[in-house]
C-alpha positions as CSV (number, residue, x, y, z in Angstrom):
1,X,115.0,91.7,100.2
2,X,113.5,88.7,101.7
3,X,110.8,91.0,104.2
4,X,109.7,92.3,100.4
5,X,109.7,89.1,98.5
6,X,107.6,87.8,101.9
7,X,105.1,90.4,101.0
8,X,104.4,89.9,97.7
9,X,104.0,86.2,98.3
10,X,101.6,87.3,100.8
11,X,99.5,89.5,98.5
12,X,100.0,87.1,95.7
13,X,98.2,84.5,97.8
14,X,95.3,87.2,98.8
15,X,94.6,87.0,95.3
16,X,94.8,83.8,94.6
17,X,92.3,83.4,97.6
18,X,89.9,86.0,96.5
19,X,89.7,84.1,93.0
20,X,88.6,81.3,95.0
21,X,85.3,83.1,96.4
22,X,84.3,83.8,92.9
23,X,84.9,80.3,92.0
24,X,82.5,79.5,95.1
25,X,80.0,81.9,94.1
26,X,79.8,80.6,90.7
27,X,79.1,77.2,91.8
28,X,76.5,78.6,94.5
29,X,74.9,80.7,91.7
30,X,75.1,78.8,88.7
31,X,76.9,81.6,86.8
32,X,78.7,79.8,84.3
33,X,82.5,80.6,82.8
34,X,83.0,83.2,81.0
35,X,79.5,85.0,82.4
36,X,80.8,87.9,84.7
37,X,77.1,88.4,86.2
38,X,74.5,87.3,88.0
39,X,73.6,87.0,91.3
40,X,74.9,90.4,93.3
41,X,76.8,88.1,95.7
42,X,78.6,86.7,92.9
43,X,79.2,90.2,91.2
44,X,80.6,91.5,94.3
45,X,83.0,88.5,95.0
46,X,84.1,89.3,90.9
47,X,84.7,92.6,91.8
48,X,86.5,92.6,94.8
49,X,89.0,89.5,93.1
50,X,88.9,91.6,89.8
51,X,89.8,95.0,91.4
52,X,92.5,93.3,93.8
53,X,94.5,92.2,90.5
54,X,93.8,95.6,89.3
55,X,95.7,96.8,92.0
56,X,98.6,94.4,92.5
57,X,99.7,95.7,88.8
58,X,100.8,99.1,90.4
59,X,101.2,97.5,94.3
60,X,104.1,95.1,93.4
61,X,106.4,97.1,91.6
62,X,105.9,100.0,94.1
63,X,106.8,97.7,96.9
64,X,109.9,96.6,95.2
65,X,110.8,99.8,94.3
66,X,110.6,101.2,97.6
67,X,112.2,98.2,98.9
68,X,115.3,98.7,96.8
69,X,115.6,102.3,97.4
70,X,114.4,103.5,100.7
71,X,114.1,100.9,103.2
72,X,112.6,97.1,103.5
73,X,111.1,96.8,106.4
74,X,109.4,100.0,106.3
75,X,108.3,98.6,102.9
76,X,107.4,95.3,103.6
77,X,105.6,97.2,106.4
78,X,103.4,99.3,104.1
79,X,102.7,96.3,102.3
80,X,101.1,94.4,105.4
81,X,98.8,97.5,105.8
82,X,98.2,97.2,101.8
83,X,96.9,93.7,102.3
84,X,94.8,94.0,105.4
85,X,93.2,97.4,103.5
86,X,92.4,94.8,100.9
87,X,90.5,92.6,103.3
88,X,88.5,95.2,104.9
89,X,87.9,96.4,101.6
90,X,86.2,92.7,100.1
91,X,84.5,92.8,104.1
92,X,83.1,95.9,103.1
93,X,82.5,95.4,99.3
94,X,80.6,92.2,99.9
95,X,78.9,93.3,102.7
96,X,77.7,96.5,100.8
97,X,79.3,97.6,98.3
98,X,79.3,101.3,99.1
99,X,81.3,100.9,102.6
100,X,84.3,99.7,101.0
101,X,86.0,103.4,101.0
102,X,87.8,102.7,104.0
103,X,89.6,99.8,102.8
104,X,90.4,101.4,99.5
105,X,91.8,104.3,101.1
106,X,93.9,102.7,103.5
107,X,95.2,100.6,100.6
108,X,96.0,103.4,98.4
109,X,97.9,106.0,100.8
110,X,99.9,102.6,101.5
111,X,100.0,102.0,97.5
112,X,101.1,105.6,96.7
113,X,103.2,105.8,99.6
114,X,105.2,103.0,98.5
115,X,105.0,104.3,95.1
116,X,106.2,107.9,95.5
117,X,108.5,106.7,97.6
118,X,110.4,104.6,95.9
119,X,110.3,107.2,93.0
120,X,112.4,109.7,95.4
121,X,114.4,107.4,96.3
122,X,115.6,106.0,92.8
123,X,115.8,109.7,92.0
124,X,118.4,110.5,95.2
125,X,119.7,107.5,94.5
126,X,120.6,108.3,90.8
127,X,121.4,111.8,91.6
């Protein structure tokens, strides 16, 4: 399970970077903790960290899932594209906000992917 553990690391670390671009933009914008607005490049850097936690709630446990019960690689695969999607996704967001559908979608047909397939498999396998 090592390609899948690698993964979530990696995503785990994309968020943990992300929080650090809000941390910047509060300190560029004066927005002080707990104030979630302000300046729009600080909203959108709070977003894009905000909704990236959002997703890694359903992300991780897909990926294990899918990990355990169809195959790792492939998984650890779909969670590569998972992470980029959520990079061109904060390029877009930040950027403007309404050109980051690519990057969602890409993220989420990797997301439910992972998600429905690891679902099947668990079935097949518990059959």
């Amino acid at each position: 399970m090592e390609p899948i553990a690698i993964v979530t690391v990696l995503a785990l670390l994309q968020a943990f970077a992300f929080s650090f671009l809000v941390g910047k933009q509060r300190v560029k914008h004066g927005v002080k903790a707990p104030a979630i607005t302000g300046e729009a490049e600080f909203e959108r850097a709070f977003r894009v960290h905000q909704n990236t936690v959002e997703q890694l709630i359903i992300f991780i446990p897909a990926l294990w899932l899918f990990g355990t019960y169809v195959h790792q690689l492939i998984g650890a695969g779909l969670g590569v594209v998972f992470i980029v999607a959520r990079f061109i996704y904060r390029n877009g967001y930040i950027n403007e906000p309404r050109s980051r559908g690519k990057g969602f979608g890409l993220g989420a047909l990797a997301m439910m992917t992972l998600l429905i397939g690891g679902l099947i498999g668990a079935v097949l396998s518990w059959l």
